[in-house]
N, C-alpha and C positions, 0 to 999 in steps of 0.2 A: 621526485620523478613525476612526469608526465602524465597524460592520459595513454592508454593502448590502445591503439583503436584494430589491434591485430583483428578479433572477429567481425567486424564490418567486412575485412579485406578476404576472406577465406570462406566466407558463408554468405551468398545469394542467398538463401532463404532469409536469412537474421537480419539485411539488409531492406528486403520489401519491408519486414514488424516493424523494424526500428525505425523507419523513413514512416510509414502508416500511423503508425499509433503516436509518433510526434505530430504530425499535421492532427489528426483524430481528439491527441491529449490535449491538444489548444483550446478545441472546442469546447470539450469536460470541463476543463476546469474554470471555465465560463458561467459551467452550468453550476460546476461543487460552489461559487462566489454568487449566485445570482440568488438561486433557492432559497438559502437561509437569509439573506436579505430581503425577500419578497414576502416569508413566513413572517419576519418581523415587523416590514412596513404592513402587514394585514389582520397583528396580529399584537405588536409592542412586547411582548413578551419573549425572552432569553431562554428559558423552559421550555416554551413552544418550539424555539430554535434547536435547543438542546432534543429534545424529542425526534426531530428527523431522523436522526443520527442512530434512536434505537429503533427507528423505523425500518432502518436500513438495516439496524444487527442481527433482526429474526428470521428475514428471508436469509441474511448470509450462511448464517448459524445451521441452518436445516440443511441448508442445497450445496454447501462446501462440502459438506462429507459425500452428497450423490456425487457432486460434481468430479472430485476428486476418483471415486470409484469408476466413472464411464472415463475418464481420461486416459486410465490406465486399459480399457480394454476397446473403445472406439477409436474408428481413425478419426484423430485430432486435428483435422481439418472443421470436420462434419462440425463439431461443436463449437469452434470459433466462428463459425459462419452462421449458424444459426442464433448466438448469443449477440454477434453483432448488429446483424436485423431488428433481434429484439431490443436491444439496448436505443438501436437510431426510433423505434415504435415510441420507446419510453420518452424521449428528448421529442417527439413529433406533437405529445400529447401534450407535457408541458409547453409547448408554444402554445396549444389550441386554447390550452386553460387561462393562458396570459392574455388571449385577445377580450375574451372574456369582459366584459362592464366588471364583474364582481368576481374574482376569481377565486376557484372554489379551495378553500386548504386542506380540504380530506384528499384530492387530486395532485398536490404537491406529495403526502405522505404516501402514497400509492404510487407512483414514478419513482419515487427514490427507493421504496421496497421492491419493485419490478428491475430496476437500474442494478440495485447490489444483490438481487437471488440469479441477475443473470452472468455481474460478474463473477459469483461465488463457483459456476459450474465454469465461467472461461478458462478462468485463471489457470486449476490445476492443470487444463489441456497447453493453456500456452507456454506454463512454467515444464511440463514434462518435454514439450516439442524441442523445445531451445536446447535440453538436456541430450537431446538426440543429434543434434546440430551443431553443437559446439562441442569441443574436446575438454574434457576438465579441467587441466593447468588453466585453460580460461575463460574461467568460470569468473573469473573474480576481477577481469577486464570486463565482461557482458553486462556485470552488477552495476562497475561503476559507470558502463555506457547507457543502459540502463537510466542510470539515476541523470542521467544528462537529458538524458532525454523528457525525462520527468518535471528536470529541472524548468530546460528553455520554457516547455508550456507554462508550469506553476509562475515565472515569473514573471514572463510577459501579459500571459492570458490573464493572471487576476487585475492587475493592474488597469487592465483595457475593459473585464469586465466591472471593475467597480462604475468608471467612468461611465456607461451603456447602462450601468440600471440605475443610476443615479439621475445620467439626462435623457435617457433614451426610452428609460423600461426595459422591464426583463427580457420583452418578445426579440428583441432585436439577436441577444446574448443566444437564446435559445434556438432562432432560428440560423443562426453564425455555428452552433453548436452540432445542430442537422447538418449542416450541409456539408463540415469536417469530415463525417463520418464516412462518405464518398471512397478515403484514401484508406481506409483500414478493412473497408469490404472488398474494396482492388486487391488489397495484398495479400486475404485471406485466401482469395481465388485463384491469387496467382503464385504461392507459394505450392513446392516440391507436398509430395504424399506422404505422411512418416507412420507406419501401422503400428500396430501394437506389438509388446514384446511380443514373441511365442511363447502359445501355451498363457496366452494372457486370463488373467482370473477373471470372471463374470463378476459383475456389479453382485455385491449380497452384503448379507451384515456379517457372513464369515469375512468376508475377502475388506471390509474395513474395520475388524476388532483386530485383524493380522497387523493394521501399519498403526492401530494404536497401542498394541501392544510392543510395537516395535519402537515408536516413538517412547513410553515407557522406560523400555531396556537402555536405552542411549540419554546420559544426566549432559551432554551437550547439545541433543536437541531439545529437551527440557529446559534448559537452561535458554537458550533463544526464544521459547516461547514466553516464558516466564517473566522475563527480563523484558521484554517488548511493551506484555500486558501492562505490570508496574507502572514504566514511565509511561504511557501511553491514557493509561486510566486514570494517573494521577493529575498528569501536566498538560493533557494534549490543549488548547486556547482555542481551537477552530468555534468553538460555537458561541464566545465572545466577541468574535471579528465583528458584528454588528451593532453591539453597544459600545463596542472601543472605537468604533467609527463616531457614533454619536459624539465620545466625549472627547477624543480629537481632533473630529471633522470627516464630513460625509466624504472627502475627496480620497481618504484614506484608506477608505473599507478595502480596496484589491491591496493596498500594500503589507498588509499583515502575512497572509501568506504567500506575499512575494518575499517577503522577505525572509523567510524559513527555505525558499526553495532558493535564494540567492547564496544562501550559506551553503545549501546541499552543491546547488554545482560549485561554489568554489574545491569544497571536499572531495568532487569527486573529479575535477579539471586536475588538482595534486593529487589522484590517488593510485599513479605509478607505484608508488612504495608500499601498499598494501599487499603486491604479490608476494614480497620477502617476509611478509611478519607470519608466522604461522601458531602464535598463541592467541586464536581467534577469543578463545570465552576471555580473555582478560581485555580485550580493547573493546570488544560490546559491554562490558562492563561497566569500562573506564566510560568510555561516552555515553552511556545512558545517566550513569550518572550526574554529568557535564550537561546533560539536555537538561536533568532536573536544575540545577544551577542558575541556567541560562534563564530559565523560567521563573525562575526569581525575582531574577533579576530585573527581567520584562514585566513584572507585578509591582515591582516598586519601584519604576523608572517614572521621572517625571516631568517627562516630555518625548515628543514622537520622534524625536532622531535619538533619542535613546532606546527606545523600547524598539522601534526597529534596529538598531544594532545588537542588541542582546537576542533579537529574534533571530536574524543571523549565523549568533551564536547558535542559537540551540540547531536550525537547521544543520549547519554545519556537522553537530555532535552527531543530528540523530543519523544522517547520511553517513557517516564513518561507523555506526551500529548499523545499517541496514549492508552495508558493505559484507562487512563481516558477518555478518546472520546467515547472508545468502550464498557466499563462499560455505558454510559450514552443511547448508539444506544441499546445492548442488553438488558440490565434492564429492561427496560423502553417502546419499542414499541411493542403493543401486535402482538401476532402473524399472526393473516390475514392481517396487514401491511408489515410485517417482509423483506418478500424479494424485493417488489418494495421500500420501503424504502431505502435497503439495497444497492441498485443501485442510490436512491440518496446520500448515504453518500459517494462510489466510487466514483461520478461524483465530490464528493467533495474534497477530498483526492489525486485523480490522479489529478485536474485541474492547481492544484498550482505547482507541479513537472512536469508537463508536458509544460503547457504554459511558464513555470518559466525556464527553461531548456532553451527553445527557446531564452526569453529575456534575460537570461543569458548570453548565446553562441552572442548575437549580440551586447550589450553591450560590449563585451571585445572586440569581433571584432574591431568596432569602440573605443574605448577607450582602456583598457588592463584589464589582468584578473582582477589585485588589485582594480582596481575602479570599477569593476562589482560584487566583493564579498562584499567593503565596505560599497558601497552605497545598496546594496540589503538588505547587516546586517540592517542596520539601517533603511529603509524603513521597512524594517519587523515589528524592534519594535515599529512605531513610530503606522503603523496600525492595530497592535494587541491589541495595548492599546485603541485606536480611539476604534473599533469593541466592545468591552469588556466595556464600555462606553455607548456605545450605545445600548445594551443591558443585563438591569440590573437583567432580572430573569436568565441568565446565569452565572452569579455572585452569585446568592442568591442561584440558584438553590441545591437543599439536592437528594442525592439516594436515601435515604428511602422514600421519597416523589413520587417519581421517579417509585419505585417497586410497592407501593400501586397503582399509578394510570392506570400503565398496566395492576393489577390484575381488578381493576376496569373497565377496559373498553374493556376488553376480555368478561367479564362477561354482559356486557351490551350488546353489537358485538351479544353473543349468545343469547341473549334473542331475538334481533332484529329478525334475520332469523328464529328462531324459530317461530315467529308469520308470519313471512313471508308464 
């Protein structure tokens, strides 16, 4: 089956993000291919590369759980629009630093901590908005348009940016990157107003030990956090993209992860038949596992039209896991959770790409790339399967199960305050 493109057709508001943040994501991912390129030409080091990345996990790490708290109680406008300002401030600043004679790398580490503590506070407000906007049966059409959209950028944009900081410098990338930004600040401004539930809980550390205790009680949201981390920490390759270029050619550096995002949109161009399967914890399973594989594969591939088809692969796997991860987060958590939740699935998601980056980038250091992708492939599978094991209502767990208990417990949520 198809793509759905049913919520494009039914929701003006889903229409300006999804049209915005594709021209916007172009420009990003210009910028995720330039960075660690420029850290490395400044710097020759894989470690230094790898570091960004935990650069980026402590701001996420702190301002995902505020973030996630004001989403649930501010209008979620106000904070997409302020986070995108600052995000377009971050990309202004690394252009300033690229014109620079000697460009300074404490100023690279400081943009991409500024970059991800701002998306750690959007996210939950964008991920609760769309919750409000779209109807849940589809939910699991949004994910995989969603990832289409993700896609076109990662594929085209790093391709173009390897090309621009190879012959051009990074200025060019980053200034291509600002000016994207234009169509994501239109649509923030020009999207409908969606308030807060009633009776919305104020930012506090009660009102976020509530959705971690909630996440807790639930072993299949557990279970998609879990299972993300794993492959994620173990396998992720993003911060080898610059010595993989070295050793098969500078022309190569964008297509690594174009080619992780060419697999994702193929997965999600077929992912009509994802609304029928509703044993979600078993096909995140099955694919993260298949990502650890892939990654193997692409470690001991010996030559670049191999190792980009095994890259492929694993795009492809991990896109059919985030399909289903996101089906399981929207379905499922009623609304007055929605956006601090939604900062803990972030916290879930980034932790494993971002730490995993680091321990990547130091392992090859120390050892070489080959034994940092193999052994990562494989540590992946070995603890996704451990995880998935050790929690068996993640395994059993049904959607339709899933959608009843949301409706059920929105409906109780109201009755509470009500008597309140």
């Amino acid at each position: 089956m198809l793509l759905d493109i049913t919520p494009l057709r039914v929701s003006r508001d889903y229409r300006l993000l999804f049209i915005g943040q594709l021209v916007s994501f172009f420009g990003s991912m210009m910028t995720f291919i330039v960075v660690p390129w420029q850290m490395y030409e400044l710097t020759g080091s894989s470690a230094m590369v790898g570091y960004i990345y935990l650069a980026e996990f402590v701001p996420m790490l702190v301002l995902a759980v505020i973030g996630g708290a004001l989403a649930d109680f501010v209008e979620k406008r106000r904070l997409l629009r302020l986070t995108e300002f600052g995000q377009a401030a971050a990309s202004a600043t690394l252009l300033a630093n690229s014109l620079l004679e000697t460009p300074y790398v404490s100023v690279l580490f400081i943009c991409v901590a500024v970059h991800a503590g701002l998306a750690a506070i959007q996210r939950p407000a964008f991920e609760s908005f769309i919750q409000k906007i779209i109807p849940p049966e589809l939910i699991s059409s949004v994910m995989a348009l969603n990832s289409i959209r993700w896609s076109i950028g990662a594929i085209i944009s790093p391709a173009i940016a390897g090309i621009i900081a190879v012959k051009l410098g990074p200025s060019v990338a980053y200034a291509l990157d600002l000016v994207t930004f234009a169509a994501t600040i239109y649509a923030v401004y020009a999207v409908s107003a969606v308030p807060p539930p009633e009776n919305a809980e104020r930012p506090s550390l009660d009102a976020i030990r509530e959705a971690l205790r909630y996440a807790k009680s639930r072993q299949e949201l557990l279970g998609t956090y879990f299972i993300d981390i794993f492959a994620m920490f173990f396998a992720m390759p993003q911060a080898l993209y610059p010595a993989l270029a070295v050793i098969y050619g500078e022309r190569y550096l964008g297509f690594f992860p174009a080619a992780i995002a060419l697999g994702a949109l193929v997965a999600s161009l077929t992912s009509g038949w994802t609304k029928s399967v509703h044993r979600h914890g078993v096909l995140v399973t099955a694919a993260a596992v298949l990502w650890g594989f892939a990654i193997i594969g692409f470690g001991l591939a010996d030559g670049i039209v191999v190792a980009l088809l095994f890259l492929v692969a694993a795009g492809f796997f991990d896109m059919i896991s985030g399909i289903f991860r996101g089906a399981i987060w929207n379905q499922t958590i009623p609304n007055h959770l929605r956006g601090r939740m939604a900062s803990i699935e972030m916290v879930s998601y980034l932790t494993g790409p971002m730490l995993g980056s680091a321990k990547m980038g130091i392992v090859a250091e120390w050892f070489s790339v080959k034994i940092a992708l193999v052994s990562g492939g494989i540590l992946c599978v070995v603890s996704v399967l451990a995880a998935a094991l050790f929690l068996p209502g993640f395994l059993r767990y049904d959607g339709r199960d899933g959608i009843r208990r949301r409706h059920e417990e929105e409906e109780a949520h109201a009755g509470r305050k009500a008597e309140e």
